[in-house]
C-alpha positions in Angstrom: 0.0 0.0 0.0 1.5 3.3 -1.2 0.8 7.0 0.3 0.3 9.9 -1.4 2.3 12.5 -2.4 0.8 14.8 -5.5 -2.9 16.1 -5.3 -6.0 17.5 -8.0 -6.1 21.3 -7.2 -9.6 20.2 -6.0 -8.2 18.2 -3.2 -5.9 20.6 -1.9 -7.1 23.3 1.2 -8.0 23.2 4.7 -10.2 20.4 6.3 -9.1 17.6 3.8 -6.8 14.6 3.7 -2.8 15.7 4.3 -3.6 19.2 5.4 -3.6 20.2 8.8 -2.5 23.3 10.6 0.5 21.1 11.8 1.5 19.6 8.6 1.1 22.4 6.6 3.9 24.0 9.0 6.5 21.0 8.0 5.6 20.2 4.6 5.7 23.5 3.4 9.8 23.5 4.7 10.9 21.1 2.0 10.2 23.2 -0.6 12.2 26.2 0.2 15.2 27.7 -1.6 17.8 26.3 0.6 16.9 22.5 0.6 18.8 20.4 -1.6 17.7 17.0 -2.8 19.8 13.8 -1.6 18.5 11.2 -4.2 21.2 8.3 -3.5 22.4 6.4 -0.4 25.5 6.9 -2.4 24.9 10.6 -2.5 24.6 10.4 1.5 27.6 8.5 2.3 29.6 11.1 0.8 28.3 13.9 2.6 28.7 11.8 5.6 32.1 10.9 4.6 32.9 14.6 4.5 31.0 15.8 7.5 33.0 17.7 10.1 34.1 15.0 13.0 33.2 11.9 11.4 35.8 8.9 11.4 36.3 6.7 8.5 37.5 3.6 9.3 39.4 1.2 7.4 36.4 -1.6 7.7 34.9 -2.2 4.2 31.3 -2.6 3.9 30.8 -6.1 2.9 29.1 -6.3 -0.4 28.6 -2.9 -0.9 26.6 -2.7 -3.6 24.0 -4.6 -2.6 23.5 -1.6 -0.1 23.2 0.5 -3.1 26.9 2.2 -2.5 30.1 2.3 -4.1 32.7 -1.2 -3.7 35.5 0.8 -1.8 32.7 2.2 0.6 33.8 2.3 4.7 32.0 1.9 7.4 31.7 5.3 9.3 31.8 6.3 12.5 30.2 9.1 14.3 29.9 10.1 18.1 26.8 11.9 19.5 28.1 14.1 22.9 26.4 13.0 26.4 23.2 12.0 25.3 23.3 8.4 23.5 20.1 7.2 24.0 16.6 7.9 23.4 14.6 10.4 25.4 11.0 9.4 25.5 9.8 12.4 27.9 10.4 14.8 25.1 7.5 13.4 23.0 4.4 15.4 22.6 1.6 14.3 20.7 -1.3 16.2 19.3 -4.3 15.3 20.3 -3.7 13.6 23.9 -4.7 15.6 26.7 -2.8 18.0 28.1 -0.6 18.6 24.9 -0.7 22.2 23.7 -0.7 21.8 19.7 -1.8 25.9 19.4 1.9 26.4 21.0 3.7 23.5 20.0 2.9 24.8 16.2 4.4 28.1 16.7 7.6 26.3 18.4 7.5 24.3 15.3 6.7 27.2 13.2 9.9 29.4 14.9 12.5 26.7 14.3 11.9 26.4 10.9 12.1 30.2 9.8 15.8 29.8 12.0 16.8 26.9 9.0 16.7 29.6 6.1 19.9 30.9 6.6 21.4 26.6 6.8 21.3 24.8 4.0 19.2 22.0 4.5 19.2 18.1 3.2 16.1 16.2 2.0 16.1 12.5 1.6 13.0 9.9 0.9 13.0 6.3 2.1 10.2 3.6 1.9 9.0 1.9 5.4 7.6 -1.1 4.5 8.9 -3.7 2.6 6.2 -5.7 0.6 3.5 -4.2 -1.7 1.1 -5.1 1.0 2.2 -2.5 2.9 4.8 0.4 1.9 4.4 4.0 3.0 7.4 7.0 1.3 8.9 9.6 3.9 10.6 12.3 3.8 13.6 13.4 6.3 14.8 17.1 5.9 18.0 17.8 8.2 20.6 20.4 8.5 24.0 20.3 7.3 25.9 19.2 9.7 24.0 16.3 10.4 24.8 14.5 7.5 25.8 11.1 9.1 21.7 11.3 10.9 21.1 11.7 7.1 23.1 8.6 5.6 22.2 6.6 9.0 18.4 7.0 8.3 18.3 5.7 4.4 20.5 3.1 5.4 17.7 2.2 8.4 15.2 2.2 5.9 14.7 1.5 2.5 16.5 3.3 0.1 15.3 4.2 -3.6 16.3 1.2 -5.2 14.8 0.5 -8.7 13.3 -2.9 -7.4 11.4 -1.0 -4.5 10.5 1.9 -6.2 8.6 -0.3 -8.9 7.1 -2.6 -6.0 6.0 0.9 -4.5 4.6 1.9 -8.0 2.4 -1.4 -7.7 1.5 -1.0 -4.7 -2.7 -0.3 -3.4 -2.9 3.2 -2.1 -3.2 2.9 1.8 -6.4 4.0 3.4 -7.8 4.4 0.2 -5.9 7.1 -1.2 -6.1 9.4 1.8 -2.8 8.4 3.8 -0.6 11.3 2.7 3.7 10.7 2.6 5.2 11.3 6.1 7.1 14.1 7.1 9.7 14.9 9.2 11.4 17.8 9.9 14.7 17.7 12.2 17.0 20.3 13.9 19.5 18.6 16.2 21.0 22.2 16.7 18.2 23.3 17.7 18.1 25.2 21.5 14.9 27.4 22.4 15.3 31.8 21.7 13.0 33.7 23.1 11.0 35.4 20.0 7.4 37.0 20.2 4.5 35.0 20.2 6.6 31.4 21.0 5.9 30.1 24.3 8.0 27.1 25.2 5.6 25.9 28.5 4.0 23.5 26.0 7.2 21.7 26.0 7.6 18.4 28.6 11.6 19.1 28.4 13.0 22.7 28.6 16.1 21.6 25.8 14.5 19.2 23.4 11.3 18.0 21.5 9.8 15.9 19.4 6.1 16.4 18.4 3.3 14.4 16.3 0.9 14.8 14.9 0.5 10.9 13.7 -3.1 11.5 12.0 -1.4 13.7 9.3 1.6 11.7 8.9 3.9 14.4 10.3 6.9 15.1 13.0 9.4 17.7 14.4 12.1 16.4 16.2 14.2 19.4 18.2 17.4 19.5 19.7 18.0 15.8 19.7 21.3 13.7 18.2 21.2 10.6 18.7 19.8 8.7 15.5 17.8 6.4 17.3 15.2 9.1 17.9 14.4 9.3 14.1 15.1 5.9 13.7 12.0 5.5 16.5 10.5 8.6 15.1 10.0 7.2 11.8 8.1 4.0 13.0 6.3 6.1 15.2 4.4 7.4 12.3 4.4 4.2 10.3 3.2 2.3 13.5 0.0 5.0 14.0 -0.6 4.8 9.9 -0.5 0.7 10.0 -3.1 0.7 13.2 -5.5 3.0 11.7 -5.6 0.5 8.6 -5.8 -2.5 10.6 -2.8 -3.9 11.3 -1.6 -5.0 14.9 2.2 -3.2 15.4 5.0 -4.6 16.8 7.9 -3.8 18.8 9.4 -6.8 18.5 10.8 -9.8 16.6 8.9 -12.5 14.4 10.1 -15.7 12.6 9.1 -18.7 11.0 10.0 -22.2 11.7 9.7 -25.4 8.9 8.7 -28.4 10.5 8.7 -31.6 9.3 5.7 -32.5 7.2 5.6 -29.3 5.7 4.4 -27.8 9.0 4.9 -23.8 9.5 4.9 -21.9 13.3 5.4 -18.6 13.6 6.4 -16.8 16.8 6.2 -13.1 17.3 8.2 -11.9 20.5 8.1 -8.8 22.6 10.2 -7.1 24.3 12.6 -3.6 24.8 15.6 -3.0 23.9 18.2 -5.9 25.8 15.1 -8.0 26.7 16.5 -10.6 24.7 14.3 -10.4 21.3 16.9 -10.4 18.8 18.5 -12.6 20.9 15.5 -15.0 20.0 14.7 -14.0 17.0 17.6 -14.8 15.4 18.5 -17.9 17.1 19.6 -20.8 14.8 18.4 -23.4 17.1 22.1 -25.3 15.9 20.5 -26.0 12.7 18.1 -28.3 14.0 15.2 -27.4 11.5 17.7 -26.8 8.5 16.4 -30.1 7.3 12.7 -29.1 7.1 13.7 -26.1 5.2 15.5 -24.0 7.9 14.1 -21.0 9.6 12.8 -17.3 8.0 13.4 -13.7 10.3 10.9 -11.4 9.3 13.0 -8.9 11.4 13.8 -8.0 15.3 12.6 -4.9 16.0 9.6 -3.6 14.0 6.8 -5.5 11.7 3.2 -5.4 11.4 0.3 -8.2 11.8 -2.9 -8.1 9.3 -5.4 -8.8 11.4 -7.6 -10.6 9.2 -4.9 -12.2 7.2 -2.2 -12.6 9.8 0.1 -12.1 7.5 3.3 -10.1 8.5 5.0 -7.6 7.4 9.1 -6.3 7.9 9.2 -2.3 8.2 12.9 -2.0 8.0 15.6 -4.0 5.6 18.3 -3.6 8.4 19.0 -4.0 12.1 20.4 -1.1 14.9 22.0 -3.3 16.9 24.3 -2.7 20.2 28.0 -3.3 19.4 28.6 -4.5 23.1 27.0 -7.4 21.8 30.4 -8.0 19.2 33.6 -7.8 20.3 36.3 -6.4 17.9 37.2 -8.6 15.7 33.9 -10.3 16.3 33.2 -12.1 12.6 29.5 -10.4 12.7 31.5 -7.2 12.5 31.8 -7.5 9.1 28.4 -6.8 8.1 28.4 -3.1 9.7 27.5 -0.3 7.8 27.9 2.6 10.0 28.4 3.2 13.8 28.0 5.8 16.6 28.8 6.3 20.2 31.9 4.0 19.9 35.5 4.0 20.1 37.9 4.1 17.3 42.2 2.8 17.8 44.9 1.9 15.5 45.2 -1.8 14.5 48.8 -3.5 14.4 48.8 -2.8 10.8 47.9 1.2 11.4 43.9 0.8 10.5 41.6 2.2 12.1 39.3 0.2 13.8 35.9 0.1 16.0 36.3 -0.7 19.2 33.1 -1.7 19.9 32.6 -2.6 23.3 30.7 -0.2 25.7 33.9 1.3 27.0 33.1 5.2 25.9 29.5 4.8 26.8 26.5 2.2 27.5 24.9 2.4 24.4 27.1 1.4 21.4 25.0 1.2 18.3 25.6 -0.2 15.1 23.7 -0.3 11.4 24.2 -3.9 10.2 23.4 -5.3 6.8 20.2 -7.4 6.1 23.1 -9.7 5.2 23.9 -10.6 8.3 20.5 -12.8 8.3 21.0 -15.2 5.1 17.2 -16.4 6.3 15.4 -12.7 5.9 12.2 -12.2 4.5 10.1 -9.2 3.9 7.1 -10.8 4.7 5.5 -13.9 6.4 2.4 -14.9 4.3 1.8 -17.5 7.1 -0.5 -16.8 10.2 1.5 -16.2 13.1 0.9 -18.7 15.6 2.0 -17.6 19.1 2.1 -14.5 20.7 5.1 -14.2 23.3 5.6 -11.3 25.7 9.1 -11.1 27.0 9.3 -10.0 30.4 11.7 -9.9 33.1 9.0 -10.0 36.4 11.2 -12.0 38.8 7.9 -13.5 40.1 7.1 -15.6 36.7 8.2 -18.6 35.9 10.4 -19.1 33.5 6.9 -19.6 30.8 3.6 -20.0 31.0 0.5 -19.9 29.1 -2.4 -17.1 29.1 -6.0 -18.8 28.2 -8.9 -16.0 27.3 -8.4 -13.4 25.2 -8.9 -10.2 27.4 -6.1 -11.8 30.0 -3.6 -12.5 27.0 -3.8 -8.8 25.7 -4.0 -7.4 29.1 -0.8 -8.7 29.8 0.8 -7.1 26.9 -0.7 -4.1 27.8 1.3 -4.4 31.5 4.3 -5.6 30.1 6.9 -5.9 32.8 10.4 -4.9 32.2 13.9 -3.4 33.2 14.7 -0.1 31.8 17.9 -0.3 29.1 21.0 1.6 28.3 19.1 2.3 24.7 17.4 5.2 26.9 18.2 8.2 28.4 16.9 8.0 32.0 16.8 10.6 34.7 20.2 10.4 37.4 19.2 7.8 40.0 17.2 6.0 38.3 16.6 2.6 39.1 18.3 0.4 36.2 16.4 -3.0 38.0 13.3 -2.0 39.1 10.1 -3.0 37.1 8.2 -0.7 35.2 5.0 -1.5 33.2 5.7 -0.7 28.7 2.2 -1.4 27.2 3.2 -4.2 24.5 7.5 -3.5 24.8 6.3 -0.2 22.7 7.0 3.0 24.5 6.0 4.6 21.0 2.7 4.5 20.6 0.4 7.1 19.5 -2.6 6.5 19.7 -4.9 5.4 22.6 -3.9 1.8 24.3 -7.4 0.5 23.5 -6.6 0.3 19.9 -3.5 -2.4 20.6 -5.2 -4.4 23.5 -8.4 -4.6 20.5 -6.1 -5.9 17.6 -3.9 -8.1 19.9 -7.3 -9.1 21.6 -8.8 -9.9 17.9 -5.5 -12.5 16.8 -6.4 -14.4 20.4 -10.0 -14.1 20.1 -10.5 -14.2 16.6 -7.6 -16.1 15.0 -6.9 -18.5 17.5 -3.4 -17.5 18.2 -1.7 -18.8 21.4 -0.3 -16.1 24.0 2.7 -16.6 26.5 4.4 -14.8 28.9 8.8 -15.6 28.9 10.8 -14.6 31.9 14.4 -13.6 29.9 15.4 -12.2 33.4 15.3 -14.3 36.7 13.2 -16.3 38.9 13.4 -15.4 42.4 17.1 -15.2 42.2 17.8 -18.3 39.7 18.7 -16.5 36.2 16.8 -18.1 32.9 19.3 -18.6 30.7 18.9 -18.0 26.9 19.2 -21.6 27.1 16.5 -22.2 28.9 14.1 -19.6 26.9 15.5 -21.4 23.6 14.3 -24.6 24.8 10.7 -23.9 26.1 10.4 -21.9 22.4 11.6 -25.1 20.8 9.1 -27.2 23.1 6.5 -25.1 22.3 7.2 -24.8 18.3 7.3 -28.7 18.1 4.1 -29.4 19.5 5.7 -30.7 23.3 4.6 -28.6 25.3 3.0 -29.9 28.3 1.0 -27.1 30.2 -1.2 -27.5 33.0 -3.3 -25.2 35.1 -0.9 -23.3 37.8 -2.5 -23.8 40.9 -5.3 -22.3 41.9 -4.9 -19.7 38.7 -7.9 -20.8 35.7 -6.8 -18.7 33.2 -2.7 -19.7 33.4 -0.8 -22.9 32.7 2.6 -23.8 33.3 5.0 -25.3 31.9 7.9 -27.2 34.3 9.9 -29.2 31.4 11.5 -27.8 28.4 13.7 -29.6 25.8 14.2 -32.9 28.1 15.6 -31.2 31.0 14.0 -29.4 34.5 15.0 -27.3 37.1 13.8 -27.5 40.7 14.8 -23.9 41.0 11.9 -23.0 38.2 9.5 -24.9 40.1 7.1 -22.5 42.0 6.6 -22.9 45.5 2.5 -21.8 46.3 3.1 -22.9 49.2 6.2 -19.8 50.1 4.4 -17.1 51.7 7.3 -14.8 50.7 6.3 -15.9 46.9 2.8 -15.9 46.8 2.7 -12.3 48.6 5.4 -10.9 45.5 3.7 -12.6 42.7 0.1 -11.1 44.0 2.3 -7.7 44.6 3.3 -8.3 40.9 -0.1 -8.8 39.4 -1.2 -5.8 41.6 0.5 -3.7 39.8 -1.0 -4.6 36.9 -4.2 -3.5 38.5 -2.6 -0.6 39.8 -1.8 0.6 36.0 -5.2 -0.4 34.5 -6.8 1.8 36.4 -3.8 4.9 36.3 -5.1 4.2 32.4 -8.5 4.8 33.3 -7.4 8.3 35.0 -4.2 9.4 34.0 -4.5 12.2 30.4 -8.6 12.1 30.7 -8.5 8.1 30.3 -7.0 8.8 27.1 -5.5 5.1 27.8 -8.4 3.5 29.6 -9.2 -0.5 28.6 -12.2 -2.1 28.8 -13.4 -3.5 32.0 -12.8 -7.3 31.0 -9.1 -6.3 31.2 -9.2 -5.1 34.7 -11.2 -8.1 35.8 -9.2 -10.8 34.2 -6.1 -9.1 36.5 -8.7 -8.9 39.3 -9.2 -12.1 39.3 -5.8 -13.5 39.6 -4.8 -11.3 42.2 -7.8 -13.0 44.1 -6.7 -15.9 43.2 -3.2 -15.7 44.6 -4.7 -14.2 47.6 -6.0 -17.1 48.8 -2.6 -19.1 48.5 
């Protein structure tokens, strides 16, 4: 599905399609006398070659014209300052309560008019990677910021003639009415004081980044570090997909082959270092190869088709932390670009990553779809399980969710650490839980519209729901291991659940792959356990009902999602 860029003079003016106040603020920007076209990935790398403070290493990108560059390419290297990691309390979005788009517009408005004296760079990229589903956008960035530039078409899809004709035969989304997004960015950005702007709308005095998802539009202000228009840009793709009827996903999805022709396909959720690449591009030591191997659909962001559950990839490559590789690591070879690293001379005089976290906690690397021989763009068949990754050390280390409003519930109090991928107030607690609705601290558009299309592939679609502890279990660490094996117990039809204790609407599972652990075994009858696990579960409560209140209940879930927490939090109360 294709969005639209070019419009009948009858079509154009205010109250229709692709032109609000907002929009008509940002698009207008790309069409001004000092914006120069970048048409090539090529094109990019050399301006990002040439960008004041970037390194060029010696490390060749492998194959490099596949990636649509030039053979003797290198991968690049550019450091942000302080801040390396995304800063979600800068979001503002138009239309939730509270948010001052009146304001916000003339901030907006006041930034741009201070671009006409830069020279300013315009690229187009396609999210999306299957006629299905493929939406263009537009990134327009100062000079300066070249390497944000080349980083984002590498992220994404670049022009390449084989996209641009799947693009060209490609349904309109939304019947025709889905205009192109559009992104305007100023990293250089720092509030002035100037009549009529009022900076009180903002939620962070230095920095901002404000959609308006129903027009397909963004600013981002005063922010560096490429993951925020990495995570910008899905942003808007995420809000277009759910408004057409697609579930998105934070997460990772692949496809196993099974003997007899069988197909499963797992979808898994989680933040940043949960462990869902980690799964998601597991080999499983090549235990399926002779069934006809496993397909990744990709490890951060995809969409389901709700009717169809059909899946499909938004981006071609992966951001990856570089902690993950040592130097010298043989994955390393598949690196395009990098940022927040170290660089040193080699024995030979090269200059090479060092891409451990030594300068900072959030090393960050663009690797090549290459890396993952098994891609696909899209999974045609149904996904079969639904896994929420969480690290709630009062779990187990899997267990099954039966009912539909429980199973999306849960996704909607996901459970989890905070990461180094974010940029966290000092003294913040790096362990304690906090609740992500569905591993996606992205979204939107109002909660109800997930737990509905998550509830819908349960319901509807008869897909299975689990929740995976990647963390630990009252002090006994589940080792990828041990997550590897239940998914492999699970994909080949082993699984042996049975109802956890007094809890109706949760199985458990207690042997994975052959082998069992006493120390995953829960004790009902621990009075120190059973009093954190119904702690745990009110929480959950706790945060369906700050949903019901917090921003007007612009969040608030059904009542069938309260009750089916209710009702386990009873239940463990009378362990």
């Amino acid at each position: 599905m294709s969005t639209k860029a070019y419009y009948p003079i009858s079509e154009i003016g205010a109250g229709k399609p692709g032109f609000s106040k907002t929009r008509s603020i940002i698009e207008a920007a790309f069409y001004t006398n000092n914006v120069v076209k970048v048409n090539t990935v090529r094109e990019a790398y050399e301006l990002a070659k040439n960008s004041p403070g970037t390194i060029v290493t010696d490390m060749p990108v492998y194959r490099a014209e596949e990636q649509g560059l030039e053979k003797d390419t290198k991968v690049l290297l550019f450091n942000d300052g302080a801040v390396t990691g995304r800063y979600a309390a800068a979001r503002r979005i138009k239309g939730e309560p509270g948010v001052d788009a009146a304001k916000l517009d003339k901030v907006v408005m006041d930034a741009i008019y201070r671009t006409r004296w830069m020279t300013m760079y315009h690229a187009e990229c396609f999210i999306g990677l299957d006629p299905e589903f493929m939406v263009k956008a537009h990134l327009l960035i100062p000079e300066g910021e070249e390497n944000l530039l080349y980083n984002w078409m590498l992220n994404f899809q670049y022009m390449s003639d084989k996209y641009v004709q799947m693009y060209k035969n490609s349904v309109p989304v939304g019947g025709g009415k889905e205009p192109d997004i559009y992104i305007f960015s100023n990293p250089q950005w720092t509030p002035e004081e100037a009549p009529d702007v009022d900076y009180s709308c903002l939620s962070d005095p230095l920095t901002l980044c404000y959609f308006d998802t129903d027009q397909n539009c963004a600013a981002i202000l005063g922010m560096k570090y490429f993951g925020e228009h990495k995570k910008g840009t899905l942003t808007m793709a995420w809000a277009l997909a759910n408004r057409n009827g697609y579930a998105s996903c934070h997460g990772g999805q692949k496809e196993y082959s099974l003997e007899g022709g069988r197909k499963f396909v797992a979808s898994v959720y989680g933040l940043s270092g949960s462990g869902k690449s980690t799964l998601t591009h597991a080999k499983h030591d090549g235990k399926y190869d002779a069934f006809g191997g496993i397909k990744v659909l990709h490890d951060d962001a995809f969409i389901i088709n709700t009717d169809t559950c059909a899946s499909v990839a938004l981006e071609p490559t992966y951001f990856d932390k570089t902690a993950d590789y040592p130097t010298g690591c043989p994955d390393n070879k598949f690196l395009l670009t990098a940022q927040n690293c170290s660089a040193t001379l080699d024995d030979e005089g090269h200059i090479q990553l060092v891409t451990e976290d030594i300068r900072n906690g959030n090393g960050r690397a663009i690797k090549s779809k290459l890396w993952s021989p098994n891609r696909v763009d899209k999974i045609d068949a149904p996904v079969n399980a639904i896994f929420w990754i969480m690290k709630d050390p009062t779990i187990p280390p899997v267990v099954k969710l039966k009912g539909a409003a429980l199973a999306s519930v849960m996704g909607a109090t996901l459970a989890t650490k905070t990461s180094t991928a974010e940029r966290v107030a000092a003294g913040t607690d790096m362990n304690a839980l906090r609740i992500v609705p569905y591993a996606n601290p992205f979204r939107t558009y109002p909660l109800v519209n997930d737990y509905e299309k998550f509830k819908k592939l349960v319901d509807e679609k008869n897909v299975d729901c689990y929740i995976v502890n990647t963390g630990d279990f009252m002090g006994t660490k589940c080792k990828p291991a041990d997550t590897l094996g239940i998914l492999e117990t699970i994909v080949e039809g082993k699984a042996k659940f049975e109802q956890w204790g007094p809890f109706e609407d949760i199985e458990i599972m207690y042997d994975w792959s052959g082998k069992t652990s006493d120390a995953f075994k829960p004790d009902l009858s621990d009075k120190t356990y059973t009093e954190a696990l119904k702690n745990a579960m009110q929480n959950r409560v706790d945060a369906v009902e700050g949903f019901a209140t917090k921003k007007e209940g612009y969040d608030k879930l059904p009542d069938e999602a309260l009750a089916a927490l209710k009702k386990i939090v009873e239940e463990a109360a009378s362990l």
